[in-house]
N, C-alpha and C positions, 0 to 999 in steps of 0.2 A: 519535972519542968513542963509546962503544960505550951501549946502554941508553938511548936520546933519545928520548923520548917525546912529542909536541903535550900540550900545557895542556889541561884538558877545562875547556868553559865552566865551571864552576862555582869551578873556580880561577882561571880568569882575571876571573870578576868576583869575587873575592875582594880578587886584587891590586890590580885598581883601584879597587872601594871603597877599599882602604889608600892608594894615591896622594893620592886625592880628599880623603882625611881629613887627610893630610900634609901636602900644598899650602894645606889651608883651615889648616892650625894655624900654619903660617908664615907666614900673612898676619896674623891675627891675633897672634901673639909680634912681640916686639921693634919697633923702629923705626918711627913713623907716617910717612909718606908724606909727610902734606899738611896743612894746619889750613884747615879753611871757618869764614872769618868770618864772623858773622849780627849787624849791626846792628838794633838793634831799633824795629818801627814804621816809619813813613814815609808821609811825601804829607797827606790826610788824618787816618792813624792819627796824633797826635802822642805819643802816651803821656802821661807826665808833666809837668805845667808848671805853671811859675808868671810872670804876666804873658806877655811873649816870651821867658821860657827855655824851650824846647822839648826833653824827653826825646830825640826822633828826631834832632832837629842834633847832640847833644851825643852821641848816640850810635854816629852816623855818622862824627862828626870820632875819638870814641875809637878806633872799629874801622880807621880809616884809618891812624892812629897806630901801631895794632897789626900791620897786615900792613906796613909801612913797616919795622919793630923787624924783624920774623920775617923778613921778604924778607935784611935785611942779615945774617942770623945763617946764611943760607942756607935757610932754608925757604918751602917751596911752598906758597901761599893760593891761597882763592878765594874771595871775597867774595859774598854774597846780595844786597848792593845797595849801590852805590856813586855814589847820588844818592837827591834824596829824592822817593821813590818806594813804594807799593804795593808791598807781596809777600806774599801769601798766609800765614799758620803751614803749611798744608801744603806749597806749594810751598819754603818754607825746609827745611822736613824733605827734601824731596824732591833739594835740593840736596847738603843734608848727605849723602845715600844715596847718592850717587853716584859719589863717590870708596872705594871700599871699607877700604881702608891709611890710613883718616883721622882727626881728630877735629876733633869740632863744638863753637865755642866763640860763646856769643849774647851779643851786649853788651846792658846797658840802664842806666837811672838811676831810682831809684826813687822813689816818690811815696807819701803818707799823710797823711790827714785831720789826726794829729796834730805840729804842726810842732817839736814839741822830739827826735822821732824821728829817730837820725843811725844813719850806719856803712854799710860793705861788709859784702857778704854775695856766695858764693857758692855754688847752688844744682845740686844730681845729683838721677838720677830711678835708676840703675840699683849697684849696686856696682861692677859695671866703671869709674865713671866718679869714684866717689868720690877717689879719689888723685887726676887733674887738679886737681879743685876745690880739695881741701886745697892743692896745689901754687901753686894761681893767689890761693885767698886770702893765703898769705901771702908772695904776689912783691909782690902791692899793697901789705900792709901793712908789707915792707921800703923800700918806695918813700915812702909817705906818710903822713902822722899821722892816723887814723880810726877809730873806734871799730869793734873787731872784733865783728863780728856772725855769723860761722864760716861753714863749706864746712856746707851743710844737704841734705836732703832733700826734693824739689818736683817737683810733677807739673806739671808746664808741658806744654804741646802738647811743642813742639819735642824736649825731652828725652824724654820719652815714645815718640815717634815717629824718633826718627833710630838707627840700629843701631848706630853708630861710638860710641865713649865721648863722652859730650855733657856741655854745662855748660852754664850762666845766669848772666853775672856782674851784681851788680847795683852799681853802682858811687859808689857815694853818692844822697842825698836831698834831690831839688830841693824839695820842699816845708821841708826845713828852709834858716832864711838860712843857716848858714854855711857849711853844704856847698854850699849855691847859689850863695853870692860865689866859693868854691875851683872848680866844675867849673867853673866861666865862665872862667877864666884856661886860655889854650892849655896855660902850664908844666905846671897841676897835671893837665893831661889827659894830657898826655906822659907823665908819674911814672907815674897808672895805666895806660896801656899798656904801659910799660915794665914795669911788674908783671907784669900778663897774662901778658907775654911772659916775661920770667924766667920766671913758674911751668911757663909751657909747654916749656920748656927744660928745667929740670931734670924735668919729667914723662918729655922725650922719654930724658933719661938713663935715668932709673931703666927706662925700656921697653927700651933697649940693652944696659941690662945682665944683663937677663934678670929683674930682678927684681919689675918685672909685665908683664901681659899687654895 
């Protein structure tokens, strides 16, 4: 091969700027890796509650539910806490960050002074992350009868903070009775995980198929 010339640095970090760029867009496109499940609250924290319904139990037994669904569909969890336990907001982010190929999905149940207040709601902080939400509010509301209260916009610590497309689901209202008497039944905690998890499945589709990010 006649005319072969060595690269002058200036070329050669050209190219590998270009790898670097490459590599990072493929990590980002298509297919998530993993889902970090973030139970919300724990130990002390209890969140929401009325008498001994406890937001933390009920949020715990949900998230369990959910990587049980996702485990059997073939996808990879990892849980922020899987007893009832302390864990920091930062430290949940920090969990969330460390799978890079992920996304971060927080359970809770929500609470309010006004008890006639009902409904699922799911909560993004970024627009990367708006399509899960929409995806996950309505796997719940295929699964179970509740007043839609839509995929919203919320600055929560954890969304704010985790890099991977992130969500907050809030999954009915212990202070209202009648979503009180429904999360307290294992069934209807089941239905909403199985929602979760639907939405998270078709999420992972529409990422496979190129048609987000």
């Amino acid at each position: 091969m006649k005319n072969l010339r060595p690269l002058g640095s200036g070329v050669i970090a050209i190219v590998t700027t270009l790898f670097v760029f490459l590599g990072t867009a493929n990590l980002q496109a298509g297919e998530f890796s993993r889902v970090v499940i973030d139970a919300g609250h724990g130990d002390q924290d209890v969140g929401g509650n009325h008498g001994l319904v406890y937001e933390k139990h009920l949020a715990l037994d949900t998230a369990l539910r959910l990587e049980y669904y996702l485990n059997k569909k073939g996808i990879r969890t990892t849980m922020t806490r899987r007893s009832d336990q302390f864990i920091s907001l930062a430290k949940r982010a920090s969990i969330g960050n460390r799978y890079r190929n992920s996304i971060f999905v927080s359970v809770h149940y929500n609470w309010t002074w006004k008890s006639s207040v009902s409904g699922l709601e799911t909560f993004y902080h970024s627009s990367r992350s708006k399509p899960l939400a929409q995806y996950i509010q309505s796997g719940m509301h295929s699964k179970v009868r509740a007043s839609d209260r839509g995929a919203k916009y919320g600055s929560y610590y954890v969304l704010r903070h985790t890099k991977n497309p992130a969500v907050l689901v809030e999954c009915g209202f212990v202070s209202n009775s009648r979503e009180r008497s429904n999360m307290k039944k294992g069934s209807w905690r089941q239905r909403i995980a199985e929602g979760i998890g639907k939405g998270i499945i078709k999420y992972q589709k529409e990422r496979k198929s190129g048609r987000l990010n």
